[in-house]
C-alpha positions as CSV (number, residue, x, y, z in Angstrom):
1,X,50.7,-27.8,-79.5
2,X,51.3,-31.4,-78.0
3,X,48.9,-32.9,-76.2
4,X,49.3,-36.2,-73.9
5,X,45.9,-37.7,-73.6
6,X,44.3,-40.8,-71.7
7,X,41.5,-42.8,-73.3
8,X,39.4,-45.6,-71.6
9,X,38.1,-48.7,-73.6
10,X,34.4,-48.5,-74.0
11,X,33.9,-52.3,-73.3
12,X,37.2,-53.0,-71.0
13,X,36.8,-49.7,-68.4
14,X,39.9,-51.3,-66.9
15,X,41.9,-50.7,-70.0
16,X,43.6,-47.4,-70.6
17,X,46.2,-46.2,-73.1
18,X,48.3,-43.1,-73.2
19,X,49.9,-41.4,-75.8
20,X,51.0,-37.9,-77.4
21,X,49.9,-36.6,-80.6
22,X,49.7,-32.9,-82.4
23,X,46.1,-33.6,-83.7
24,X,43.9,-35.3,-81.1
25,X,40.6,-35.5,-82.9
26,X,42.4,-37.6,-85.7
27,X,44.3,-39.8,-83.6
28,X,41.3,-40.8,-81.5
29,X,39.6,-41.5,-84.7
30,X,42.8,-44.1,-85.7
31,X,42.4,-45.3,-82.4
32,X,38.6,-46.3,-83.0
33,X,39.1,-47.6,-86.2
34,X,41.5,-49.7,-85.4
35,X,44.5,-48.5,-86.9
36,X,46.3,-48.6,-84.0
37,X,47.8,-52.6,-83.8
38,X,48.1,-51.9,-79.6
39,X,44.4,-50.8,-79.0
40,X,42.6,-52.3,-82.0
41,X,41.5,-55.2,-79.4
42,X,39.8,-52.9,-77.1
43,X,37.8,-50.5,-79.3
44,X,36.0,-48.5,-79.0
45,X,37.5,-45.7,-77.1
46,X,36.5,-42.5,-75.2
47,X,38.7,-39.5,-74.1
48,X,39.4,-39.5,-70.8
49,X,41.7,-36.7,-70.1
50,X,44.3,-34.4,-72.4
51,X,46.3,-32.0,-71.4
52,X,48.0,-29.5,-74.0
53,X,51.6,-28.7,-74.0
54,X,53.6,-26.1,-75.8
55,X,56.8,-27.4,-75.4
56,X,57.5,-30.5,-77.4
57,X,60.2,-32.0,-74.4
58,X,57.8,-31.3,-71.8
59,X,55.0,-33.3,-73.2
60,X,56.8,-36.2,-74.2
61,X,58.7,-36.0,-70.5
62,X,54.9,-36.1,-69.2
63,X,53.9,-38.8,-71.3
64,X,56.7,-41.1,-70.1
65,X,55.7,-40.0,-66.9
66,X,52.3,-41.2,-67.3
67,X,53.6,-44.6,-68.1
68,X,55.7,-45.3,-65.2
69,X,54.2,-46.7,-62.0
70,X,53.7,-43.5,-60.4
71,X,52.2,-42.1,-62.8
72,X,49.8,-44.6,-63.2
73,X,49.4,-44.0,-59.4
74,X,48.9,-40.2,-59.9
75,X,46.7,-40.4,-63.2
76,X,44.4,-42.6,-61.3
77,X,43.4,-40.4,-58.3
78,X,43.9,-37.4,-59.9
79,X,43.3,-37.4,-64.0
């Protein structure tokens, strides 16, 4: 399984990331402990929203998705 997953920044709630991993519990905990050079700044982070894939393509496709403006867009009102 894939999963894409939003998180929210604990002290910056205007600060979201996005990403795709195969193990979500561990790469939230990189993510918290700061192993992660592009969201070390704003830890700590919470899970916002995942949703698991079983096709590889699809979640990366979604993912990429989630980046662009629309996505943003839709991830706002409706993630």
């Amino acid at each position: 399984m894939k999963y894409v997953y939003i998180l929210i920044s604990v002290n910056f709630p205007d600060r979201h990331y996005v990403g795709m991993t195969g193990d979500l519990k561990a790469r939230i905990t990189k993510h918290n402990a700061g192993e992660v050079s592009y969201t070390s700044k704003y830890r700590p982070w919470t899970l916002k929203t995942y949703l698991a894939f079983s096709d590889e393509q699809q979640a990366i496709d979604f993912e990429r998705y989630l980046k662009s403006a629309s996505g943003r867009a839709f991830a706002k009102k409706r993630l």
